[in-house]
C-alpha positions in Angstrom: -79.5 56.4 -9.0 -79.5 52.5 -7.6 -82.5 50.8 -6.8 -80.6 48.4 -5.5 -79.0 50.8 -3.4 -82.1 53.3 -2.2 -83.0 53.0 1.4 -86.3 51.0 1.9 -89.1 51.2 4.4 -90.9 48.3 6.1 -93.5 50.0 8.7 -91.1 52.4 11.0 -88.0 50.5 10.0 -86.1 52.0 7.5 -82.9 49.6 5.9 -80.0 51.4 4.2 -80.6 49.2 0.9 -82.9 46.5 -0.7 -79.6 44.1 0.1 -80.2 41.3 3.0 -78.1 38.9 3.7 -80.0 35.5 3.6 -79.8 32.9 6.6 -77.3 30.7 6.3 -77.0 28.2 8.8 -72.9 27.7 10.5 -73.4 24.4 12.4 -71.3 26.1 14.8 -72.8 26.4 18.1 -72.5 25.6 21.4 -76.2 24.2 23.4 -77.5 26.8 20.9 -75.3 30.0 22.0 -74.0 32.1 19.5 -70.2 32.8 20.2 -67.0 34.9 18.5 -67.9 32.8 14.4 -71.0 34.6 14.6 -70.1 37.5 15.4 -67.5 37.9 13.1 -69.3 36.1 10.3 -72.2 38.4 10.8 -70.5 41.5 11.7 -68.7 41.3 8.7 -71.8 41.5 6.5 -72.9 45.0 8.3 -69.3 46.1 7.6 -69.6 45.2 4.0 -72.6 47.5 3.4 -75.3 45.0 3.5 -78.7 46.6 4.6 -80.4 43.9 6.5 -78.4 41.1 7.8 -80.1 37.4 9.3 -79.4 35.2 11.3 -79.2 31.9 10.5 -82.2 29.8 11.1 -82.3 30.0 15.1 -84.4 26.8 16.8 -87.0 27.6 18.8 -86.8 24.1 20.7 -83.5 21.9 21.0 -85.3 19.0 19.1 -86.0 21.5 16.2 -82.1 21.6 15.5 -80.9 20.7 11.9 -77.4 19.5 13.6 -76.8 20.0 17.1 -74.3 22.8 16.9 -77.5 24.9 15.6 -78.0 28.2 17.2 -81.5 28.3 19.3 -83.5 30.6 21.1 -85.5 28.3 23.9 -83.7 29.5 26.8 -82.8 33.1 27.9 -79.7 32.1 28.6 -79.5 32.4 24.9 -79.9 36.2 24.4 -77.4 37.9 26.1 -74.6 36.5 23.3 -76.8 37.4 20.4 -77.2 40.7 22.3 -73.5 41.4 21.4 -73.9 40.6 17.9 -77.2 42.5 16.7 -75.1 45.8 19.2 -72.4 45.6 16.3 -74.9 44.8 13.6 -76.5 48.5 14.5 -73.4 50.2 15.0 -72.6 49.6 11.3 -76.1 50.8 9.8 -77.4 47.7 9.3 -80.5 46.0 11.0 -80.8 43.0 12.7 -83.2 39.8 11.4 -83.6 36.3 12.7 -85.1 33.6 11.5 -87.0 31.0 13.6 -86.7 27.5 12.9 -88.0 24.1 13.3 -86.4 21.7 11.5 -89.3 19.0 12.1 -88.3 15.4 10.3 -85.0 16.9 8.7 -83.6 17.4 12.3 -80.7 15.8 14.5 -78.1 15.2 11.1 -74.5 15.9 11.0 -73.1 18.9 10.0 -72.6 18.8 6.0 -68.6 19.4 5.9 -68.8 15.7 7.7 -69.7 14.1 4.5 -72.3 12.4 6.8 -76.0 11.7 5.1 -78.6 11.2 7.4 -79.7 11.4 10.6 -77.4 11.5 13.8 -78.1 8.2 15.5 -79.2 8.6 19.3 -76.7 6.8 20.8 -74.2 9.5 19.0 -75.9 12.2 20.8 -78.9 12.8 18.0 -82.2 12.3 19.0 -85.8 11.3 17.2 -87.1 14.2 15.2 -90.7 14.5 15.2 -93.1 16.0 12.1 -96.7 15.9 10.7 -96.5 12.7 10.1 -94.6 9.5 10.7 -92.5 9.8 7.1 -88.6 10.0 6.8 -87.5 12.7 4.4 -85.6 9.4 2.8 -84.2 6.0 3.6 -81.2 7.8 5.7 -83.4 9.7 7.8 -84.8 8.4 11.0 -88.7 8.4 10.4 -90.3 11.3 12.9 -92.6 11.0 15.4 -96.0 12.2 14.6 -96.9 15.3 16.6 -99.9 15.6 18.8 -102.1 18.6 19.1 -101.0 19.3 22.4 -97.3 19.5 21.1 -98.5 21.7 18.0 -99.8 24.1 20.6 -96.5 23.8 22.4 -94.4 24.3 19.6 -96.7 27.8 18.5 -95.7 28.9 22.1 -92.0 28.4 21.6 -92.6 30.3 18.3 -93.8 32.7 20.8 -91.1 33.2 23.4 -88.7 33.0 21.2 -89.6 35.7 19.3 -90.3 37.6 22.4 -86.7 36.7 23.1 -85.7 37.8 19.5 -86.6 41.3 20.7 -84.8 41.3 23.8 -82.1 40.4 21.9 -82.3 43.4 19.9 -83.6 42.2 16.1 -85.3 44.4 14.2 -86.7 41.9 11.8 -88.3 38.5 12.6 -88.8 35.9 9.8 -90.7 32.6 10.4 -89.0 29.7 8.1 -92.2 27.8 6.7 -90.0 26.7 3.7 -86.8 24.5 2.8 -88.8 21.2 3.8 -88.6 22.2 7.2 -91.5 21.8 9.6 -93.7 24.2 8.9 -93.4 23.4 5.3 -93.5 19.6 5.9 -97.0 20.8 7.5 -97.9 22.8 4.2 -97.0 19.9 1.4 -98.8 17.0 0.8 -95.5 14.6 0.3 -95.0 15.0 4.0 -98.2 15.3 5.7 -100.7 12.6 5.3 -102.8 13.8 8.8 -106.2 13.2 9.1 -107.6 15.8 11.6 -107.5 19.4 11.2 -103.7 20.0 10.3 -103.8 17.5 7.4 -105.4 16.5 4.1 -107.4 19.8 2.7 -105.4 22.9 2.0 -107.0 25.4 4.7 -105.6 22.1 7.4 -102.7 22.3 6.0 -101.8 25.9 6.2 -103.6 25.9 9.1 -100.3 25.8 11.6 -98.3 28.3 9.6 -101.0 30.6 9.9 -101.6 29.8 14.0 -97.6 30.4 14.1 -97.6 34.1 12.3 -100.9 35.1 13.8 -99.4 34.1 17.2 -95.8 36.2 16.9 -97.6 38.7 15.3 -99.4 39.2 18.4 -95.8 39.7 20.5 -93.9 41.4 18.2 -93.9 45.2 18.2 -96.4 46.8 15.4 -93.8 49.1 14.6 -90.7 46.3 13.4 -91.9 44.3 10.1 -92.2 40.4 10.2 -91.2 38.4 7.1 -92.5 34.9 6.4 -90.2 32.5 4.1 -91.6 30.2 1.9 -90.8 27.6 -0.7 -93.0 28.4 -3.9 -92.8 24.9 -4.9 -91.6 21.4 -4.1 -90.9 20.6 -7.5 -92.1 17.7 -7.5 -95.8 16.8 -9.1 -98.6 16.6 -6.3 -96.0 18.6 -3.7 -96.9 22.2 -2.9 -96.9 24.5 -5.8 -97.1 27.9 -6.9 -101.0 28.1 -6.7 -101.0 27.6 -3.3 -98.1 29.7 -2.3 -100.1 32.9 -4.0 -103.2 32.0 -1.6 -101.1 31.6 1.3 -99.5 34.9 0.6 -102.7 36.8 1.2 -103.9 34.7 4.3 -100.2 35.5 5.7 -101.2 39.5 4.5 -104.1 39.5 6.1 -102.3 38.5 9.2 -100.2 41.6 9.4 -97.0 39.9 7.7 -95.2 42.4 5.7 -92.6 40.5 3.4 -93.0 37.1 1.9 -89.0 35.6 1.4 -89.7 33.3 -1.4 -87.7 30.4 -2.0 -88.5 26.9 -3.4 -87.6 23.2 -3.2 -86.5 21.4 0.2 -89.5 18.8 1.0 -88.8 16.2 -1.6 -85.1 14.5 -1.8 -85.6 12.9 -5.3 -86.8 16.9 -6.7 -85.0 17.8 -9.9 -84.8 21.7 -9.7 -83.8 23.6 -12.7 -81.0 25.5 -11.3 -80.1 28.7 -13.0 -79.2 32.3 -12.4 -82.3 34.0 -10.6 -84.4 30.6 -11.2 -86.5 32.1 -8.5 -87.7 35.4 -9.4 -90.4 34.4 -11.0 -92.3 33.0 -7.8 -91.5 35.9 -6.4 -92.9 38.2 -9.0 -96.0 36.0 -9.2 -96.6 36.4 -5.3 -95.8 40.1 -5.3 -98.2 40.9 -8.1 -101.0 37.9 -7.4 -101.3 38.7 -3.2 -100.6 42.6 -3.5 -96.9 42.1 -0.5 -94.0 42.8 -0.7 -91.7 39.6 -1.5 -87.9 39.0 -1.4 -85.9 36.9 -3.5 -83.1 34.9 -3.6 -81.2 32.5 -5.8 -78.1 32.4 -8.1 -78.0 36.3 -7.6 -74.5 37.4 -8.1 -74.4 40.4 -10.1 -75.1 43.8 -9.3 -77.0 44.8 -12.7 -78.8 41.3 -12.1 -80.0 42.3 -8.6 -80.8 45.9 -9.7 -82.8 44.9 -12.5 -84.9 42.4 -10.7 -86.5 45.4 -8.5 -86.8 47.5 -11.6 -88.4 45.2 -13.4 -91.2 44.8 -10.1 -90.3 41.0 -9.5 -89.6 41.3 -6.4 -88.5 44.2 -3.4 -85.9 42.9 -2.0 -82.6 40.8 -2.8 -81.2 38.3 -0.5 -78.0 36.7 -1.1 -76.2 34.1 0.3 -73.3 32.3 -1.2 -72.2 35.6 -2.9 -71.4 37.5 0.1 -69.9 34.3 1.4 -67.6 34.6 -1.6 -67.5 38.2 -1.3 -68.7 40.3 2.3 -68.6 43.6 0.9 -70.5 42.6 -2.6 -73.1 45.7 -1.4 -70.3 48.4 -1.6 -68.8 46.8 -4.7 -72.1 47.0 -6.2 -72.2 50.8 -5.7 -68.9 51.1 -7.8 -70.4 49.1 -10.5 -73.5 50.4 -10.7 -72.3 54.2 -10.9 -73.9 55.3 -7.9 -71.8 57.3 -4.9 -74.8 55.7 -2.6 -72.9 53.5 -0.3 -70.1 54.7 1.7 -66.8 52.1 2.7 -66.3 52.5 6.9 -63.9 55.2 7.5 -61.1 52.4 9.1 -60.8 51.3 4.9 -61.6 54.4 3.4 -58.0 55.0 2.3 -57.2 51.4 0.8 -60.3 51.6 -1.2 -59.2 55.0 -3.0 -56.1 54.7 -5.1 -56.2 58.8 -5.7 -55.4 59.1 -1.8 -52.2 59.7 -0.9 -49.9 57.5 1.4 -49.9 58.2 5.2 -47.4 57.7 7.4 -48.8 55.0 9.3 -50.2 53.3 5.6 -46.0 52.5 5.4 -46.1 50.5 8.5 -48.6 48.0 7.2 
């Protein structure tokens, strides 16, 4: 029988498989409203087998929008559409996750198919990000404006009602993106924060907003649904965030009542040179798993179905996220039952007879 395939238990939620589909952002959005592309894009995934399917990274403020077709969660005019999507999500098996989001000094840039670098100029409709400190993430980005205490408290309540609106909304699953050289990871690494007061300079200041942030959602959101926390092991670059740390954030984020560390690396630093292999990743997940005794997922130049399964065999990590490969391929979960021998995963009963070349032809299959 599959790992890869066995139903797996977070607290009282139970996922059909160890597959997730990874946030991927769509830049597709409307004054942050999700509409028919993510429907269909996510719906698809839940088809295809996958047991736990995310959002992409959702804003919890409008300035805290990579581009500004980003979805966001600030309003609650922003629920009822997402509503329809995690409904279809549920009616395939599947749950539900979402990711909040602030993009901190890497916000207000043009969507990536525009060949644009940089940030989005105001007068073109972008606006001035704002981070830890005053430092651009690199000569095309607009340097950010340094953010008060009194708008780091703001910006842990918007954590807060949006993940209060998450569960309105009907997700199962919230993850909180401190990684990707996003804000809460610009807060975390010493290449982009450079405060003085209690937020910057010594490592408990500087994990001292991602763990305000977890300890506040984990207040709101139900003890029964498990809350994930995504990381970036490492910056990759020397005197950035590294691997030490991670493991010692891990267990302060345990300690917390987080469930899951999602561990990913790299983001913070634009001149980074990542080695960039199949599964590069694992290994910061494995290290986390075993070093802060939690569950971690992992994600990465996973494409294979033996590759997948034997990364939870082999304990590195408890969970596989993928994300280019079920672009290239939505129902990769149900393929992965065929080629790992199993009979765990079943096809939905609208494609049951295309997928089994033993069946015979129906009338109706003529008229296709």
């Amino acid at each position: 029988m599959s790992l890869l395939l066995e139903p797996y238990t977070l607290r009282q939620l139970t996922l059909l498989n160890r597959i997730a589909v990874s946030p991927m952002c769509q830049y597709s959005s409307v004054d942050g409203l999700a509409n028919d592309w993510h429907l269909v894009h996510l719906g698809s995934r839940a088809v295809g087998g996958a047991g736990l399917v995310f959002s992409e990274a959702v804003a919890v403020t409008p300035d805290g929008r990579i581009t500004a077709q980003d979805l966001g969660l600030w309003s609650d005019e922003q629920i009822e559409p997402l509503q329809r999507i995690t409904r279809f999500i549920r009616a395939q098996g599947a749950a539900a996750g979402i990711q909040l989001a602030h993009a901190g000094r890497k916000a207000s840039t043009h969507r990536p198919w525009l060949g644009k670098q940089g940030s989005v100029k105001v007068e073109d409709g972008g606006w001035v990000p704002v981070g830890p400190s005053p430092i651009a993430f690199d000569p095309q980005h607009t340097a950010p404006t340094q953010l008060d205490e009194a708008c780091i408290n703001d910006l842990i309540q918007a954590f807060v009602d949006a993940a209060r609106r998450a569960l309105e909304a009907g997700f199962s699953v919230v993850e909180i993106h401190a990684a990707h050289g996003y804000l809460l990871h610009q807060f975390l690494s010493p290449l982009s924060n450079q405060r003085r007061d209690q937020y910057g300079g010594s490592f408990e200041n500087r994990i001292r907003l991602v763990l305000q942030v977890t300890k506040a959602v984990r207040e709101v959101w139900p003890e029964e649904l498990p809350l994930f926390v995504r990381v970036s092991a490492t910056d990759w670059v020397e005197d950035g965030w590294n691997p030490d740390e991670t493991v010692e954030l891990a267990c302060r984020l345990k300690a917390l009542g987080v469930d899951l560390i999602d561990v990913s690396s790299g983001g913070t630093a634009a001149n980074a040179e990542i080695p960039v292999g199949p599964g590069y990743q694992t290994r910061f997940a494995e290290r986390v798993r075993k070093e802060a005794g939690i569950a971690t997922g992992t994600v990465g130049m996973i494409t294979e179905p033996a590759q997948a399964e034997h990364i939870l065999r082999t304990g590195q990590a408890d969970l596989i996220l993928l994300a280019r490969e079920l672009l290239r391929d939505p129902y990769w979960p149900l393929h992965a039952d065929d080629d790992l021998g199993g009979k765990q995963a079943t096809w939905p009963a609208q494609y049951q007879r295309a997928t089994h070349r033993d069946q015979p032809i129906h009338e109706s299959d003529l008229r296709d």
